[in-house]
C-alpha positions in Angstrom: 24.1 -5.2 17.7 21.9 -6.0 14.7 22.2 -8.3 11.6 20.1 -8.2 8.3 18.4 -11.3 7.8 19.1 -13.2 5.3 15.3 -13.7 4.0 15.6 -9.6 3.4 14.5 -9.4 -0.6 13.6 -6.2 -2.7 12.0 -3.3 -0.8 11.5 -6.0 2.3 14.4 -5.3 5.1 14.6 -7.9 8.1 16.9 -6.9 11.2 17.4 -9.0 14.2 18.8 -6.8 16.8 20.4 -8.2 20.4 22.7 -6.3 22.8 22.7 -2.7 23.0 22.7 -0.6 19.9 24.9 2.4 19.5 25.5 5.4 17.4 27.3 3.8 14.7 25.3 0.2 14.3 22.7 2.7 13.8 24.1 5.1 11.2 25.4 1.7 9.3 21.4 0.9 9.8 20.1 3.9 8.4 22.5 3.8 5.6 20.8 0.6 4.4 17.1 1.5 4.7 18.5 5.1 2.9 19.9 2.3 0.1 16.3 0.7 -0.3 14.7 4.2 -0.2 16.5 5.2 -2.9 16.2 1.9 -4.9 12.0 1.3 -4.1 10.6 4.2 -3.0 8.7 2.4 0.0 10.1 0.3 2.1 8.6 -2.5 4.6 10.7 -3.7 7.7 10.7 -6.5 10.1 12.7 -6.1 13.1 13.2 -9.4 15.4 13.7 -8.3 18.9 16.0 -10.5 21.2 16.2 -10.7 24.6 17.7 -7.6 26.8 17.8 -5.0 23.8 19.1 -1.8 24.3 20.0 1.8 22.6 22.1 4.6 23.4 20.3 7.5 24.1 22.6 9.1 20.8 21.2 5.9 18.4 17.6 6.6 19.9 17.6 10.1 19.3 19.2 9.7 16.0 16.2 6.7 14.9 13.5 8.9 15.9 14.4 11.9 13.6 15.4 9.3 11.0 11.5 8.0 11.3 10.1 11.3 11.0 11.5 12.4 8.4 11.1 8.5 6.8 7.4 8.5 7.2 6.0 8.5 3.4 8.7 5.8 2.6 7.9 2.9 5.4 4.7 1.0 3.8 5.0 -1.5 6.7 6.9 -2.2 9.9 6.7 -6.0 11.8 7.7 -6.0 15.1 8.6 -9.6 16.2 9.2 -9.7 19.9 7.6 -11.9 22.9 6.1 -9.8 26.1 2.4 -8.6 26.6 3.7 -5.1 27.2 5.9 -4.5 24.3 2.6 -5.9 22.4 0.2 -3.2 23.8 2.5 -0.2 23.6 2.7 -1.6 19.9 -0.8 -1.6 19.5 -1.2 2.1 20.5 1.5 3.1 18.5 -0.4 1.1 15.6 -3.2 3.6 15.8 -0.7 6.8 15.0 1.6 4.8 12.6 -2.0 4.1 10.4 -2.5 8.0 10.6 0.9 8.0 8.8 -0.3 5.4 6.3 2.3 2.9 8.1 0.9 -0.5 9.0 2.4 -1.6 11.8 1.6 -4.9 13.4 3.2 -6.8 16.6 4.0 -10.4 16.4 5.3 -12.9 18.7 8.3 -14.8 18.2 6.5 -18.1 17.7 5.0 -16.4 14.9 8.1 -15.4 12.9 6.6 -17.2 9.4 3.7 -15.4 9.8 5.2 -11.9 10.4 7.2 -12.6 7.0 4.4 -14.0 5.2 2.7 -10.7 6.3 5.8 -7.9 5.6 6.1 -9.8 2.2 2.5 -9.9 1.0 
């Protein structure tokens, strides 16, 4: 499941996701970054990973075509999560979200005021 945090202002969209996400959190997800899309043009978003995250395979499929086609909206993307892996498989996919013009940066969760300080700035 997911819930918009309540620090979320403007073009700025914070998500803290726990539990497995399905189809229709993800539609109802969508939906809102479509809202700020519409209302900002660009959008940055901070997503707060907690512990044992999951997705259906139908809400996986359904993000990744959603990001594709999202590209030229998303100015930034925070990823706020602790675990050396998920960090380096950020990293790398730092290097192709830049080719998008999409800075995308890893942060751990002990570092939660600086990943907002940086998705705000």
């Amino acid at each position: 499941m997911y819930s918009i945090l309540p620090r979320s202002n403007g073009p700025v969209l914070g998500v803290e996701v726990s539990g497995k996400i399905d189809i229709e959190e993800e539609k109802s997800l969508i939906a809102k970054a479509d809202e700020l899309i519409e209302t900002f043009d660009k959008i940055d978003v901070l997503v707060v990973l907690g512990d044992h995250v999951g997705i259906s395979f139908e809400a996986a499929v359904s993000d990744i075509k959603w990001v594709l086609t999202h590209m030229p909206h998303i100015r930034k993307v925070g990823i706020v999560a602790d675990g050396k892996l998920l960090a380096a498989l950020i990293t790398v996919d730092a290097t192709f979200a830049k080719m998008a013009g999409i800075e995308e940066k890893h942060f751990d969760r002990d570092e939660i005021e600086i990943a907002w300080h940086w998705i705000e700035s």
